[in-house]
C-alpha positions in Angstrom: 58.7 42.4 -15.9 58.4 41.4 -19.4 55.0 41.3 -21.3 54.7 37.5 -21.6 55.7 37.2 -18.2 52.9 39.4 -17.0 50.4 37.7 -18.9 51.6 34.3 -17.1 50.9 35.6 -13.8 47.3 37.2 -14.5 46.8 33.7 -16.0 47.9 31.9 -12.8 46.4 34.5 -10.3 42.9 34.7 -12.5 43.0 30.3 -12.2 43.5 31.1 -8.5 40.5 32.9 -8.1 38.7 30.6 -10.3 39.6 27.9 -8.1 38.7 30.3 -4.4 35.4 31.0 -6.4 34.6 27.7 -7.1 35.5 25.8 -3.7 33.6 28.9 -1.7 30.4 28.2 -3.9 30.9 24.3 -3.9 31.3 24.3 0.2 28.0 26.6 0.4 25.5 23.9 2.0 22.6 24.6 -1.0 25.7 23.4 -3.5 27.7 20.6 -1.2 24.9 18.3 -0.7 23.4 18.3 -3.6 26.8 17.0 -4.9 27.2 14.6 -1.8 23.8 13.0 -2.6 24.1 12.5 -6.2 27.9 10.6 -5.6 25.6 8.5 -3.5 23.1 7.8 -4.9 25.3 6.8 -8.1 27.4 4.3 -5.8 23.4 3.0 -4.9 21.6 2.9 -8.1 18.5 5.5 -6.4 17.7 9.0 -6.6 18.6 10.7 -3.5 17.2 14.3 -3.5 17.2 16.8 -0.3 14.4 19.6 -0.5 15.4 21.5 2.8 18.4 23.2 3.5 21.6 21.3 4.3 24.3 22.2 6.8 28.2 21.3 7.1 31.0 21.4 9.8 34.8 20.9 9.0 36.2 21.3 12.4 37.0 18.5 14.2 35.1 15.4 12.6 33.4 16.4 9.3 29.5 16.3 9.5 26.6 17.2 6.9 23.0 17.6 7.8 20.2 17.1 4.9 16.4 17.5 5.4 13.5 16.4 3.7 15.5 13.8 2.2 14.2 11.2 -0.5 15.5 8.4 -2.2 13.9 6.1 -5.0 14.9 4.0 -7.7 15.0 6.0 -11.2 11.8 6.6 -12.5 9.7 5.2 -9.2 6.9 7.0 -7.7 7.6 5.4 -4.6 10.0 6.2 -2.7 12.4 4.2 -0.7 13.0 6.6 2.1 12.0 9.8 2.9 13.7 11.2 6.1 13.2 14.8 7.7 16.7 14.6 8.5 19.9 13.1 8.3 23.0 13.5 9.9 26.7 11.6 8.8 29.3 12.1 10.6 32.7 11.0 8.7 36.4 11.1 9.7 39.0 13.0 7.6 40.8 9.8 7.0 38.0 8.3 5.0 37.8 11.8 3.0 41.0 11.5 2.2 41.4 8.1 1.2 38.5 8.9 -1.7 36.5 5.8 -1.2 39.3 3.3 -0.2 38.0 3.2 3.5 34.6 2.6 4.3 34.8 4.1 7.8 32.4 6.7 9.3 31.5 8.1 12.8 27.9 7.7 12.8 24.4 8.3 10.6 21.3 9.9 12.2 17.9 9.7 11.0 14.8 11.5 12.5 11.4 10.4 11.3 12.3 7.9 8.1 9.7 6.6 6.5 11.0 3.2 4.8 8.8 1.3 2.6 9.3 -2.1 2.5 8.1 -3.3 -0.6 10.1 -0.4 -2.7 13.1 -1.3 -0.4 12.8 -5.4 -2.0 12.5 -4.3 -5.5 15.4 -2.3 -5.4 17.4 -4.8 -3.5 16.5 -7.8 -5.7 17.9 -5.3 -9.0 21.1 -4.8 -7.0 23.9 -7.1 -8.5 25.8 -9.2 -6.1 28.4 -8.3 -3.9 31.3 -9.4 -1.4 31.9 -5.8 -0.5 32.3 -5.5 3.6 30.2 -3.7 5.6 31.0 0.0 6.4 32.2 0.8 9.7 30.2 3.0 12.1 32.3 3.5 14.9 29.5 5.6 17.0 26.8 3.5 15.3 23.1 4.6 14.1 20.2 6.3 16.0 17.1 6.7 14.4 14.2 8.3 16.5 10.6 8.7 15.3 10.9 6.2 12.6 8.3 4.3 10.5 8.3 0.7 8.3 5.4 0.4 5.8 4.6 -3.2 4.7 1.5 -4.8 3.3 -1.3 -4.8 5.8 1.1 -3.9 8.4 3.2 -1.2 9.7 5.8 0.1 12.5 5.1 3.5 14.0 7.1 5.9 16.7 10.6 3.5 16.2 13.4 4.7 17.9 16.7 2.5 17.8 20.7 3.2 18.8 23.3 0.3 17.6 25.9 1.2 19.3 28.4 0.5 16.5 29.0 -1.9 13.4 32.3 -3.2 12.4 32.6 -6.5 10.2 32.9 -9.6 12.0 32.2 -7.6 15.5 29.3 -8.1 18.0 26.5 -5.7 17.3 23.8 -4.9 20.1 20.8 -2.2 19.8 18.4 -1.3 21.7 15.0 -0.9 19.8 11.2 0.3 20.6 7.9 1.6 18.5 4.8 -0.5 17.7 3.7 -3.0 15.4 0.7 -2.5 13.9 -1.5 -5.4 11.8 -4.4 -7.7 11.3 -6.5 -6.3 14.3 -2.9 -6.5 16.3 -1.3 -3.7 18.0 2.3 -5.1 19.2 4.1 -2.5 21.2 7.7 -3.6 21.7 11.0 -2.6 23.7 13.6 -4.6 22.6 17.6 -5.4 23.2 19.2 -7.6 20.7 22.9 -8.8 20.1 24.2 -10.5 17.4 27.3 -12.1 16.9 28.5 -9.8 14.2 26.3 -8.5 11.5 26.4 -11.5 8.8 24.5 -14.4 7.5 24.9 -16.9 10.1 25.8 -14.9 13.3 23.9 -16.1 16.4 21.3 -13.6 18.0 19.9 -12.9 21.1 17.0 -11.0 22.0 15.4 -9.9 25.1 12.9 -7.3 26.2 9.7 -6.2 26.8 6.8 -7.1 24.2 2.7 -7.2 24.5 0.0 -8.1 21.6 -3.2 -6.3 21.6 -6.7 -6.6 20.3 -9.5 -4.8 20.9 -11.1 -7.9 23.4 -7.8 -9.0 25.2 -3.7 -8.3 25.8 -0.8 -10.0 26.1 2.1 -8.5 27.8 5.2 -10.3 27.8 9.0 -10.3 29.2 10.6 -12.0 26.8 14.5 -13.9 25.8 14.8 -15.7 22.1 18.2 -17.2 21.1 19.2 -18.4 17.7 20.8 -18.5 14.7 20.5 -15.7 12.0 20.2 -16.9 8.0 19.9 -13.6 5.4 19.7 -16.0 2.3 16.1 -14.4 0.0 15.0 -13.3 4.1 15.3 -13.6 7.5 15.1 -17.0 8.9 15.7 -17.8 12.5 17.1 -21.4 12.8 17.7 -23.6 16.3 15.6 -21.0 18.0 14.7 -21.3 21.6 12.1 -19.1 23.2 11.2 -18.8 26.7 8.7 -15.4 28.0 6.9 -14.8 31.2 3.2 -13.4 30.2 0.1 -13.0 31.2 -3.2 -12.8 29.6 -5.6 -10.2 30.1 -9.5 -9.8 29.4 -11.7 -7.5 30.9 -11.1 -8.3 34.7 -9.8 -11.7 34.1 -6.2 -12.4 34.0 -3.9 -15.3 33.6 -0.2 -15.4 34.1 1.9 -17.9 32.5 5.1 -18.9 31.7 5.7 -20.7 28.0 9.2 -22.2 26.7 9.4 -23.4 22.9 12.5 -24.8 21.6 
């Protein structure tokens, strides 16, 4: 073996071990998510940070676990989200089409905290877009959840949608408690909508009852109608119909009420 030729192979063999060095310390959890997280939240214009440790799996369908999550716009005490933890499951095809595919298996969350008011400022700084909805062929389950709004919140939601595909039907199943204005609302919920767009008709049904501290409302409820997601959420055509009754001390009063 001549001189130069030896030097060539401790080049290649020490780029080799370079390489083995570096994918063993990037596939260590404490260095893969960090990495994960910051592609995100460069794709979403936030600051996604994970304080626990994270976990991986490559066998089978590829899955990584975060805790203590947090995401905010740049330079924003408040954050968007925080999460204990968060699970996303995502196919190898996806991986290895870099982007091209927006398919995954399913995202967990257990206990997010969203705040509603840091969630409209950063989506009223997000430019426009005709990009499609991701796919999520085992859907979403969040357990333990909570909404903060002004003068109201939503505490102990849990939800499963069972999937969400552009222009397919999407049904969950959704339950916690409204809270607001003297009002306690606890709610258990089924809704269905046409497919997950502006427009889409929606259907509701469940079980829902207001609260004060002199009287209750329980109610079994349907709502039809149509969905618009221009600047909010307006419900057009909408026809209600619930069976309730009223309740007060030892009085009660059941009714039936239709609105159309």
């Amino acid at each position: 073996m001549t001189r130069r030729r030896g030097i060539a192979w401790l080049s290649v063999a020490a780029l080799l071990l370079a390489g083995a060095l570096s994918l063993r310390w990037l596939l260590q959890p404490e260095h893969l998510a960090p990495a994960i997280l910051d592609l995100a939240g460069d794709a979403l214009g936030l600051e996604i940070r994970a304080e626990g440790v994270g976990e991986y799996r490559l066998r089978g369908t590829p899955q990584l676990v975060v805790r203590q999550l947090t995401a905010r716009e740049p330079g924003a005490t408040r954050p968007l989200l925080l999460a204990e933890r968060v699970l996303i499951s995502v196919p190898w095809s996806t991986l290895r089409a870099r982007g091209r595919e927006r398919i995954a298996e399913r995202i967990e969350l257990d206990a997010p905290v969203l705040d509603m008011a840091a969630l409209q400022s950063w989506l009223a700084r997000r430019p426009p877009s005709d990009a499609p909805l991701p796919t999520l062929t085992r859907g979403i389950g969040i357990a333990d959840g909570q909404v903060l709004g002004a003068g109201w919140k939503i505490d102990g939601l849990h939800a499963q949608v069972q999937s969400l595909s552009p222009g397919q039907p999407l049904r969950m199943h959704l339950r916690g408690r409204y809270a607001g204005d003297g009002i306690s609302a606890p709610l258990d919920l089924h809704a269905t909508l046409t497919r997950p767009a502006s427009g889409a008709g929606v259907g509701v049904s469940g079980l829902l009852a207001l609260e004060t501290a002199a009287w209750r409302l329980p109610a079994r409820l349907t709502l039809s109608a149509k969905l618009q997601s221009g600047t909010g959420l307006v419900l057009q055509h909408a026809v209600l119909g619930a069976n309730a009754r009223y309740e007060s001390g030892e009085r009660q009063l059941p009714f039936a009420l239709g609105l159309a």
